[in-house]
MIKE-39632 format. One record per residue (C-alpha): residue in three letters; x, y, z; residue number from 1. Coordinates in pm, 1 decimal. Layout:
N
<rec><code>ALA</code><u>X</u><v>Y</v><w>Z</w><pos>NUM</pos></rec>
...
***
This chain:
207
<rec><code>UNK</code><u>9894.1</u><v>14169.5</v><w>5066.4</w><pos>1</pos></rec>
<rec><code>UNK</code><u>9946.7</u><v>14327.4</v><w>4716.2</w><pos>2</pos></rec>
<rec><code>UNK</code><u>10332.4</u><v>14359.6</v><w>4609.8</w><pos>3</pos></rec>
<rec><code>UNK</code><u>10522.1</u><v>14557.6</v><w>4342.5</w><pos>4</pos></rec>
<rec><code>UNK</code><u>10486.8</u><v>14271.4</v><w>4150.6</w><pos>5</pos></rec>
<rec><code>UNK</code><u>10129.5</u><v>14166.6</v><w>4236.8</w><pos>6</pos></rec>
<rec><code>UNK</code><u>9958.8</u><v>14556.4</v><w>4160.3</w><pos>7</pos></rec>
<rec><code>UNK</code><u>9575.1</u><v>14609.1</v><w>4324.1</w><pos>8</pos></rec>
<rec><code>UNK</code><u>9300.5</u><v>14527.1</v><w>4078.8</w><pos>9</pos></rec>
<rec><code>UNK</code><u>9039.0</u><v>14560.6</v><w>4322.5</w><pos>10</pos></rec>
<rec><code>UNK</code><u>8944.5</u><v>14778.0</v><w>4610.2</w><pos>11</pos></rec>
<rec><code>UNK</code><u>8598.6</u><v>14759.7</v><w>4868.4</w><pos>12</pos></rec>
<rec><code>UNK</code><u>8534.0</u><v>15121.2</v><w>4952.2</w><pos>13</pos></rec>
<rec><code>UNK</code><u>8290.9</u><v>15124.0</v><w>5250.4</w><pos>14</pos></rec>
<rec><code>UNK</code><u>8142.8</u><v>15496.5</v><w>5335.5</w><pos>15</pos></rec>
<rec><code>UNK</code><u>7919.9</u><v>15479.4</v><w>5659.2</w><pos>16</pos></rec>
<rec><code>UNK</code><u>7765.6</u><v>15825.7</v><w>5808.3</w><pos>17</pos></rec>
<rec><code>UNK</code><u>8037.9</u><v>15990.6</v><w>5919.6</w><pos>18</pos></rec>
<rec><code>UNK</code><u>8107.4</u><v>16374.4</v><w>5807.0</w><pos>19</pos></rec>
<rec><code>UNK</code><u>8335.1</u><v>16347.8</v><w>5551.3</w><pos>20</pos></rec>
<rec><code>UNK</code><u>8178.4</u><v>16234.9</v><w>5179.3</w><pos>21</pos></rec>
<rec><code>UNK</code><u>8410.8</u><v>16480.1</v><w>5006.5</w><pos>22</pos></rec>
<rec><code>UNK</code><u>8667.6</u><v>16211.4</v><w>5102.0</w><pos>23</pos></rec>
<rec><code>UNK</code><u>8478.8</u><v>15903.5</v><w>4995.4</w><pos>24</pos></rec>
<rec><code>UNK</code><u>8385.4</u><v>16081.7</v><w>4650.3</w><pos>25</pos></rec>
<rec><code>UNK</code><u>8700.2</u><v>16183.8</v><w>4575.7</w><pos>26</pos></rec>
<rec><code>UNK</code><u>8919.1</u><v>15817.7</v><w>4689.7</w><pos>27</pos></rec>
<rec><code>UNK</code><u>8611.8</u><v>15687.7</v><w>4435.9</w><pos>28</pos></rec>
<rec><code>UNK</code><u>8732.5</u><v>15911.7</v><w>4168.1</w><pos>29</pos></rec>
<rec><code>UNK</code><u>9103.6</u><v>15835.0</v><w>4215.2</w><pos>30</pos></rec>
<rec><code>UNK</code><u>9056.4</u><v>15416.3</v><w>4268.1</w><pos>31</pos></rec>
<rec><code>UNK</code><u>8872.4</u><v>15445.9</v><w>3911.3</w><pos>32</pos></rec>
<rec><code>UNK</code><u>9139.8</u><v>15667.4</v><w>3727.8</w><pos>33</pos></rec>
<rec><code>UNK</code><u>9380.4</u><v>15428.3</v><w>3808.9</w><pos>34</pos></rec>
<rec><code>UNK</code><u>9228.5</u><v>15176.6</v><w>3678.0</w><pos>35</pos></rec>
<rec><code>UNK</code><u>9105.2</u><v>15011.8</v><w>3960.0</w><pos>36</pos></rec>
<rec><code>UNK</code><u>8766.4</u><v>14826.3</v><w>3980.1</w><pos>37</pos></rec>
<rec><code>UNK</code><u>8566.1</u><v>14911.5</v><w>4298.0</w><pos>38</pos></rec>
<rec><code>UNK</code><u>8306.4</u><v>14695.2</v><w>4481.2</w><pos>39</pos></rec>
<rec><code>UNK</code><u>8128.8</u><v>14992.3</v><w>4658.5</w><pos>40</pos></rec>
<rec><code>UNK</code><u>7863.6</u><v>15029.4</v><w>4951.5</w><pos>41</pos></rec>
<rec><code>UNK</code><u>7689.4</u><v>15373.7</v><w>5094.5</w><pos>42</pos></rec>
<rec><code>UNK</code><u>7515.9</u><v>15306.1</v><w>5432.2</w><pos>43</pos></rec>
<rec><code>UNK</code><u>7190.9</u><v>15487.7</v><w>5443.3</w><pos>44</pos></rec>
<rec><code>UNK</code><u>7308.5</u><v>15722.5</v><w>5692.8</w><pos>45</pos></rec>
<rec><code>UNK</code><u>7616.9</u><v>15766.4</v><w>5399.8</w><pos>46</pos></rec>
<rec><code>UNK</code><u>7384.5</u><v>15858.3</v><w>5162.6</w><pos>47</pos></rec>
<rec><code>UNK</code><u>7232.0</u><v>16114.1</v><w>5404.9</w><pos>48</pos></rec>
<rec><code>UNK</code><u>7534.5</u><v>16249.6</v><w>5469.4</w><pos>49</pos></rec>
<rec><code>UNK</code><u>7636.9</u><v>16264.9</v><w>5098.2</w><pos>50</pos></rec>
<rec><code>UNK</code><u>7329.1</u><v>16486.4</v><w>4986.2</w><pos>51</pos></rec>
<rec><code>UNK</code><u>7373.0</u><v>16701.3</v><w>5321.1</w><pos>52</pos></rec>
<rec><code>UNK</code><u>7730.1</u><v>16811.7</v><w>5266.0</w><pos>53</pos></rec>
<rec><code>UNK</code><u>7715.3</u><v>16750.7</v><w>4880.5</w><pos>54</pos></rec>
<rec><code>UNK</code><u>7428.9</u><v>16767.0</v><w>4728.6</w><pos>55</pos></rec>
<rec><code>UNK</code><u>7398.8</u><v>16402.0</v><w>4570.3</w><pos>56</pos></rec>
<rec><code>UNK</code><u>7156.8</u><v>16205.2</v><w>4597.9</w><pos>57</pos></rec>
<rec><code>UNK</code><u>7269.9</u><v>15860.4</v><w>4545.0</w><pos>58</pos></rec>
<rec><code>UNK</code><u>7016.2</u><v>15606.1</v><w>4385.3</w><pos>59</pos></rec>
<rec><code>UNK</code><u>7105.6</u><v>15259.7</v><w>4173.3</w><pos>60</pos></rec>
<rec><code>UNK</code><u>7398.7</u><v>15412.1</v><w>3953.7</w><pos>61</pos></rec>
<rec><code>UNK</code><u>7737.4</u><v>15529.9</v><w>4118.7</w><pos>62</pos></rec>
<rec><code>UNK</code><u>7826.5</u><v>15779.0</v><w>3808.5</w><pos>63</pos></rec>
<rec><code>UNK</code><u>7635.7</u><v>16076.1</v><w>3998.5</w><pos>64</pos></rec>
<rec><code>UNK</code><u>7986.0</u><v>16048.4</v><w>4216.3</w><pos>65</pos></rec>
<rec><code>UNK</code><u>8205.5</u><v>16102.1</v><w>3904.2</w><pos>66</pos></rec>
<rec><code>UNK</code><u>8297.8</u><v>16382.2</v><w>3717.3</w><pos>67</pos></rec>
<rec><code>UNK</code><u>8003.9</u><v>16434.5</v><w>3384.0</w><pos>68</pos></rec>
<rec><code>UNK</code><u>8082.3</u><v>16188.3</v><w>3101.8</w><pos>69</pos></rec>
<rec><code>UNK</code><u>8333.6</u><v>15999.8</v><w>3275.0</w><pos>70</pos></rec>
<rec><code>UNK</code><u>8201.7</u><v>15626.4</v><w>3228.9</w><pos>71</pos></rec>
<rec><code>UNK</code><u>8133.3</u><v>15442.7</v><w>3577.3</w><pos>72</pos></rec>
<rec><code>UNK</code><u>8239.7</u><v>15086.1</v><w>3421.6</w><pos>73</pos></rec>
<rec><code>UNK</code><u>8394.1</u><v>14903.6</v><w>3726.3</w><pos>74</pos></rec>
<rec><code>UNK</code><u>8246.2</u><v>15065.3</v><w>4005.2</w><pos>75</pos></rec>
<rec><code>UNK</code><u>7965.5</u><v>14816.2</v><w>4105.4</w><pos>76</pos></rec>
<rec><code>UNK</code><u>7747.8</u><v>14966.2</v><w>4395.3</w><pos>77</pos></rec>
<rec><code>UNK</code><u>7563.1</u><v>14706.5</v><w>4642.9</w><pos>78</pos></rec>
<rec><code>UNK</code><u>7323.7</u><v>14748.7</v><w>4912.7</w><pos>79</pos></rec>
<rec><code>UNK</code><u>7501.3</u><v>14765.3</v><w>5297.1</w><pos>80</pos></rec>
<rec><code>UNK</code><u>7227.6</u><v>14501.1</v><w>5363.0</w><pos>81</pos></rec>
<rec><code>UNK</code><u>7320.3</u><v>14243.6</v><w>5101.9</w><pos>82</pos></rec>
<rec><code>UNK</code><u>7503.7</u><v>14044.4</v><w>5307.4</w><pos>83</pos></rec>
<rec><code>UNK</code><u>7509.8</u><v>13779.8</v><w>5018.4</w><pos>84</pos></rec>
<rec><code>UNK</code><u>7714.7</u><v>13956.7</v><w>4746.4</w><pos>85</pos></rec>
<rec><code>UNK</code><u>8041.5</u><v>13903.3</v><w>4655.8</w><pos>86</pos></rec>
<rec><code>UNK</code><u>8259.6</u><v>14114.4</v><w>4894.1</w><pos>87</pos></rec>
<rec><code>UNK</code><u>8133.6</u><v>13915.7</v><w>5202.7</w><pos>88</pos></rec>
<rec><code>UNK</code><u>8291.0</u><v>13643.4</v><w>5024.9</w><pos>89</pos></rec>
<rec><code>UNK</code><u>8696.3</u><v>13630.3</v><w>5137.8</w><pos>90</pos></rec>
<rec><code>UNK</code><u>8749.6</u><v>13491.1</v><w>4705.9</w><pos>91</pos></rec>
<rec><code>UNK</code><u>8562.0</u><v>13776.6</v><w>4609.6</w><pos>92</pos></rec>
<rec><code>UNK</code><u>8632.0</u><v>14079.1</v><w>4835.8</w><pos>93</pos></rec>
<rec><code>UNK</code><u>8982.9</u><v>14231.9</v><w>4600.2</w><pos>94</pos></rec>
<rec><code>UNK</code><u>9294.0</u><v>14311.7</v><w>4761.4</w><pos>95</pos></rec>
<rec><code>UNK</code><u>9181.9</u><v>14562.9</v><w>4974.6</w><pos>96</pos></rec>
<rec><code>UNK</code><u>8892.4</u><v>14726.3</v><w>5227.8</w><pos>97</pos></rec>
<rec><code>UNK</code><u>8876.6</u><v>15101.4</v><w>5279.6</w><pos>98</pos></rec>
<rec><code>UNK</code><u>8651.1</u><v>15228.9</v><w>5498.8</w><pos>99</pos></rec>
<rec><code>UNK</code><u>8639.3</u><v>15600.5</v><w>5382.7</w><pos>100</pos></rec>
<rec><code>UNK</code><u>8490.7</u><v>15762.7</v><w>5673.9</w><pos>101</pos></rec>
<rec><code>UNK</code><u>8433.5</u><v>15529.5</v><w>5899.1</w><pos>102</pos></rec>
<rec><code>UNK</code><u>8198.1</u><v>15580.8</v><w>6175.6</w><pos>103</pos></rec>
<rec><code>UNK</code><u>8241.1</u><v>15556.8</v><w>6538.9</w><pos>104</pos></rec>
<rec><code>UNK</code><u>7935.4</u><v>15308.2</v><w>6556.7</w><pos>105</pos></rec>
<rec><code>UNK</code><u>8041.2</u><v>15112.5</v><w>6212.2</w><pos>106</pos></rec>
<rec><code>UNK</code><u>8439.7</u><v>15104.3</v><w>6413.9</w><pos>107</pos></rec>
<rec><code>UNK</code><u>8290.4</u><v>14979.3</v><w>6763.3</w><pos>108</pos></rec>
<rec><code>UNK</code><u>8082.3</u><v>14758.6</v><w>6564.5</w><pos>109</pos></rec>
<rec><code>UNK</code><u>8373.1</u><v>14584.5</v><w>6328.6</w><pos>110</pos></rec>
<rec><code>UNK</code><u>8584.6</u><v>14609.5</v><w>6682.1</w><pos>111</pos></rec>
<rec><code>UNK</code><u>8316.6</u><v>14356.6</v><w>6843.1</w><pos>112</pos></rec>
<rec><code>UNK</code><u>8308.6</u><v>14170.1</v><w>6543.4</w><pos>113</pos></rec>
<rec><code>UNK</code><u>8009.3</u><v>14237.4</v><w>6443.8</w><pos>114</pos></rec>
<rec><code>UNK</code><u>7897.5</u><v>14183.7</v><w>6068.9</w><pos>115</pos></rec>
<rec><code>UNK</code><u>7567.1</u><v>14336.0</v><w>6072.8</w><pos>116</pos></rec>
<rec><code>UNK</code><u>7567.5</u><v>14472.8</v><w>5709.3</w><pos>117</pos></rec>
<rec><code>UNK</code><u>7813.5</u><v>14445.6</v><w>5443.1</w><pos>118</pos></rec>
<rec><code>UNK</code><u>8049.9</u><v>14684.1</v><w>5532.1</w><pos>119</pos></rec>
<rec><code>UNK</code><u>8100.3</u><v>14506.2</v><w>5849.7</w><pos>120</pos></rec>
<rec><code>UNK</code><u>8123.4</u><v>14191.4</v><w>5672.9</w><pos>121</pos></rec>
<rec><code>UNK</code><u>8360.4</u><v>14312.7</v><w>5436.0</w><pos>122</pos></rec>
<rec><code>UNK</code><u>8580.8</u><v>14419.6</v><w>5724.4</w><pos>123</pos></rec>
<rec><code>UNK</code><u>8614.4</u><v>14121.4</v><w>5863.4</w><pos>124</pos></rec>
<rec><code>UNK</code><u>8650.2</u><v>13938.6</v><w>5582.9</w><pos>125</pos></rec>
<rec><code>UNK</code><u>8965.8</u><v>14099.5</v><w>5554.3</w><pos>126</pos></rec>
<rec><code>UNK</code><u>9079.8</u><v>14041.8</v><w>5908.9</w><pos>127</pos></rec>
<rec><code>UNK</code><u>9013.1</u><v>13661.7</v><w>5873.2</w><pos>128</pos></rec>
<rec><code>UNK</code><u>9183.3</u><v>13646.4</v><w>5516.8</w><pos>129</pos></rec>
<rec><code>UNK</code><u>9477.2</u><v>13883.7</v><w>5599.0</w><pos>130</pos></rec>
<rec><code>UNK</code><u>9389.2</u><v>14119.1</v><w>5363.7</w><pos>131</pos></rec>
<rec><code>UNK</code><u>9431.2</u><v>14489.5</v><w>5415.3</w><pos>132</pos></rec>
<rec><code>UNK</code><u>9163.8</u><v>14716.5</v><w>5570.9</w><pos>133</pos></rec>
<rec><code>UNK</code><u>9256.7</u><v>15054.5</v><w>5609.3</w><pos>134</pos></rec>
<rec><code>UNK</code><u>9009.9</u><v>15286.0</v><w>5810.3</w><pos>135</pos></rec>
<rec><code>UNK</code><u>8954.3</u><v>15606.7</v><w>5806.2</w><pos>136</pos></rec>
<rec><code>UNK</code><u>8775.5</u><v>15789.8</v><w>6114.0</w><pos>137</pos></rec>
<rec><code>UNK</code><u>8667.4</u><v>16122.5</v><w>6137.0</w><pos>138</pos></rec>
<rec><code>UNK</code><u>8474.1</u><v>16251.9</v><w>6429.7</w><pos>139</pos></rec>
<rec><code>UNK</code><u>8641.4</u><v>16405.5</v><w>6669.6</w><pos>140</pos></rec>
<rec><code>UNK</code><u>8669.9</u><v>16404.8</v><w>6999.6</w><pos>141</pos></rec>
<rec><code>UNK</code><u>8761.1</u><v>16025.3</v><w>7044.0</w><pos>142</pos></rec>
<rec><code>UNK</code><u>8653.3</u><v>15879.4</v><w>7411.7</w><pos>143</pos></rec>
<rec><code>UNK</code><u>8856.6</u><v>15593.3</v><w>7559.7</w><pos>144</pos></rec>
<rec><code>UNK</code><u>8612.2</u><v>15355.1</v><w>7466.3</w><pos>145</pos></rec>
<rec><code>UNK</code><u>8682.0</u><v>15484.2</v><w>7100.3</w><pos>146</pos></rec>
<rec><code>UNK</code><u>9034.2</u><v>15491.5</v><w>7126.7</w><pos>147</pos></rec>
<rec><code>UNK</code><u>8987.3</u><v>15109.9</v><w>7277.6</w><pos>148</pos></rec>
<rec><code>UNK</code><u>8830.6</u><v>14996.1</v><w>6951.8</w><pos>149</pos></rec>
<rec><code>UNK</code><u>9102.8</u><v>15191.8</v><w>6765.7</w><pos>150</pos></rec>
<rec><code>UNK</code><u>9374.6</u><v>14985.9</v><w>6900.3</w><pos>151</pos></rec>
<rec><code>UNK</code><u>9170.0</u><v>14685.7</v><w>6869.5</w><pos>152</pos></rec>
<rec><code>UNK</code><u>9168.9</u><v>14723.2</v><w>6521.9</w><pos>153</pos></rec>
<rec><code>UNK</code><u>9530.9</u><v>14822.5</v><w>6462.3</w><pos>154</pos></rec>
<rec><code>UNK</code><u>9614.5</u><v>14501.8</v><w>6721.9</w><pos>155</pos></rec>
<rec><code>UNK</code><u>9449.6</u><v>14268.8</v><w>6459.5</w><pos>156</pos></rec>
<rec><code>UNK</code><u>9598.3</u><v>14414.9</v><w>6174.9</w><pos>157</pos></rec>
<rec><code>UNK</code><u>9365.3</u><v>14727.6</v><w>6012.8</w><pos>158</pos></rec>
<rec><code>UNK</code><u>9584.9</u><v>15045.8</v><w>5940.4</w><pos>159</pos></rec>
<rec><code>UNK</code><u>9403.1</u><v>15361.0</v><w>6142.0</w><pos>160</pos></rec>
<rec><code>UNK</code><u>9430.1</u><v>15686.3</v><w>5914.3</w><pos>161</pos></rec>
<rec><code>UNK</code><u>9219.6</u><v>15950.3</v><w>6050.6</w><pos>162</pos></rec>
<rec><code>UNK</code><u>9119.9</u><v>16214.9</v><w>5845.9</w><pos>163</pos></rec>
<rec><code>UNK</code><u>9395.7</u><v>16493.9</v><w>5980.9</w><pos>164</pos></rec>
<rec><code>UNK</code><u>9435.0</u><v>16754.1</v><w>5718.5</w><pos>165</pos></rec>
<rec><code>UNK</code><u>9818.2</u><v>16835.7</v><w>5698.8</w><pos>166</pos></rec>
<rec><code>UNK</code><u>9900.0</u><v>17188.3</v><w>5565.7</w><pos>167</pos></rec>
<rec><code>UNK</code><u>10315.4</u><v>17161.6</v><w>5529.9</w><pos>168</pos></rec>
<rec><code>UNK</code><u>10238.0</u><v>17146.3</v><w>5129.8</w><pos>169</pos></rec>
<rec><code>UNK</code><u>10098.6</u><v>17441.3</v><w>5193.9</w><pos>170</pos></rec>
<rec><code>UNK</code><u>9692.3</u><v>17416.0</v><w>5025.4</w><pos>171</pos></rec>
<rec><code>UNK</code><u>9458.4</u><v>17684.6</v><w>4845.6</w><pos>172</pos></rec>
<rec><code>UNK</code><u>9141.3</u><v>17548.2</v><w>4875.1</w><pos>173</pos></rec>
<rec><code>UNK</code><u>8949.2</u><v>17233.4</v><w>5051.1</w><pos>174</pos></rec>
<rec><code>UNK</code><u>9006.3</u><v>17051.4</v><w>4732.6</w><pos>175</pos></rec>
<rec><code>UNK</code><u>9414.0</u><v>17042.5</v><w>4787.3</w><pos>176</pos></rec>
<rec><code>UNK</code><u>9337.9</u><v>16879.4</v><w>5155.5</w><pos>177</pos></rec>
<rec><code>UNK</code><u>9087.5</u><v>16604.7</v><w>4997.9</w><pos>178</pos></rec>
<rec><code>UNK</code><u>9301.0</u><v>16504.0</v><w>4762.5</w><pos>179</pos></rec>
<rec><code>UNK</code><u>9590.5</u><v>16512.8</v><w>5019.5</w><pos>180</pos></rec>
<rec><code>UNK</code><u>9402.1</u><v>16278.5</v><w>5256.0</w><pos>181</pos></rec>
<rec><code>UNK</code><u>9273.1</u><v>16079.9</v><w>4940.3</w><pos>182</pos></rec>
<rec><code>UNK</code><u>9645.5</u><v>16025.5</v><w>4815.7</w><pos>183</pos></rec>
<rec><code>UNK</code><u>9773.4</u><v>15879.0</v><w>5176.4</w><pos>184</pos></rec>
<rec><code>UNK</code><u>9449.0</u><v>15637.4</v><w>5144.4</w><pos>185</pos></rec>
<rec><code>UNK</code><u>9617.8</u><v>15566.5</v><w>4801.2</w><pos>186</pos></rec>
<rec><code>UNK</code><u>9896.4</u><v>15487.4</v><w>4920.4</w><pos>187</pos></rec>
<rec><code>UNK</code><u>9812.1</u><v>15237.3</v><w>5162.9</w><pos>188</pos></rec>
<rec><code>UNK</code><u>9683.3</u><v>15016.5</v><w>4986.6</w><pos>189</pos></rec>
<rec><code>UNK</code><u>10009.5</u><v>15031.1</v><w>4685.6</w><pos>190</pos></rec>
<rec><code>UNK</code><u>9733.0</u><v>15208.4</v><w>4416.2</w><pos>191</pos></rec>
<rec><code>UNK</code><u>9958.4</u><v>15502.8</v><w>4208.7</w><pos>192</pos></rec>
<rec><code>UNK</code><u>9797.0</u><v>15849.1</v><w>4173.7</w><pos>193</pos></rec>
<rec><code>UNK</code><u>9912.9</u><v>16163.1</v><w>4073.4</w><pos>194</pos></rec>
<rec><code>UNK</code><u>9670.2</u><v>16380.1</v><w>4187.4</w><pos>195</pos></rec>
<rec><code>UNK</code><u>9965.7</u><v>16486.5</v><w>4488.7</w><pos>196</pos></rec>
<rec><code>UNK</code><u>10344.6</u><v>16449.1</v><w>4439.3</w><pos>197</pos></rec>
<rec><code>UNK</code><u>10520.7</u><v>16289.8</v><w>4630.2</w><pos>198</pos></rec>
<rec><code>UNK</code><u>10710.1</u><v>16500.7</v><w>4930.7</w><pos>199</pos></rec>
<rec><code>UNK</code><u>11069.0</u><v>16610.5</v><w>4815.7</w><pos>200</pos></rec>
<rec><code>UNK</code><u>11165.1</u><v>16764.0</v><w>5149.0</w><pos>201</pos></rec>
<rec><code>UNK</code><u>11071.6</u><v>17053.7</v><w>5125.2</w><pos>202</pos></rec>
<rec><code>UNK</code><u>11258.7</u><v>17361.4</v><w>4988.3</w><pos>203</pos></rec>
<rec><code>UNK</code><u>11351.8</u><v>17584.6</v><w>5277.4</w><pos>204</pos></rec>
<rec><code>UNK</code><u>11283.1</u><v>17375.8</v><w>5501.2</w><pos>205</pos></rec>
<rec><code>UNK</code><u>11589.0</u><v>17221.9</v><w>5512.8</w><pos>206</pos></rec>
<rec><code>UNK</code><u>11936.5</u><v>17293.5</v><w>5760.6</w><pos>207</pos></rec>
***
């Protein structure tokens, strides 16, 4: 697992077709400004869901999901069914997996062990190499049988961060509770942003 001293080079970001590809987009955004090069995978229902909710329509070149003129060197984008490139490999997958949303059939499936496409793969991959997979769910409500492969996951070792909005920093628009979310996903994994501050208590809020 990546160290103070050891700093994350490279990240898999997984999106499969849950709501939610203002989070995946922005994480994207934030993993590149800081430097960090990105092995990344859209499922097809992703890519659905990305020109539903934003308008993008995702092709061969991930620079559509960055802001105009900023240059997408790093980001490589594969196909969910190459299950032959590099991140299925446990030398090649980085330092860490985020799956950024992560659906309910992509958890049950990575739950079962299942590596049916490469964001599967590269989920277990990290399981079997100790490497850290943080996922991100979204949908809502969660059934026991969800909430079984939850603690599955979290049993062998994969950080659960649902996508909860918190308002105690008190947010303006949508854009202050994706970059919240995106700056906790951040953080996980040891990758600096400064997109949020960091908490400082809270000025009031204190006895």
């Amino acid at each position: 697992m990546p160290t103070s001293a050891s700093p994350v080079r490279k990240v898999f970001l997984g999106v499969s077709g849950a709501s939610g590809a203002a989070y995946a987009r922005r994480c994207l955004q934030m993993l590149h400004a800081a430097g960090v090069e990105v092995d990344l995978v859209y499922s097809n229902a992703a890519r659905r869901v990305l020109q539903e909710e934003l308008g993008i329509v995702l092709k061969d070149c991930p620079s559509v999901l960055l802001e105009p003129k900023v240059d997408p060197t790093g980001i490589t984008l594969w196909s969910h069914r190459d299950i032959g490139a590099p991140p299925a490999s446990g030398t090649a997958i980085g330092d860490t997996v985020l799956l950024v949303p992560c659906s309910l059939s992509t958890l049950g499936g990575i739950a079962h062990g299942s590596a049916a496409n490469l964001i599967e793969r590269a989920a277990q991959v990290a399981l079997k190499e100790g490497k850290k997979l943080v996922v991100v769910p979204r949908e809502t409500p969660l059934s026991r049988l969800h909430l079984d492969h939850l603690s599955r996951l979290a049993w062998a070792g994969a950080t659960i961060l649902p996508a909860a909005p918190g308002f105690y920093f008190q947010p303006k628009s949508i854009d202050d509770l994706v970059n919240h979310l995106c700056a906790k996903i951040l953080g996980c994994c040891g990758v600096p942003q400064d997109a949020i501050p960091a908490w400082d208590g809270g000025v009031g809020m204190q006895e």
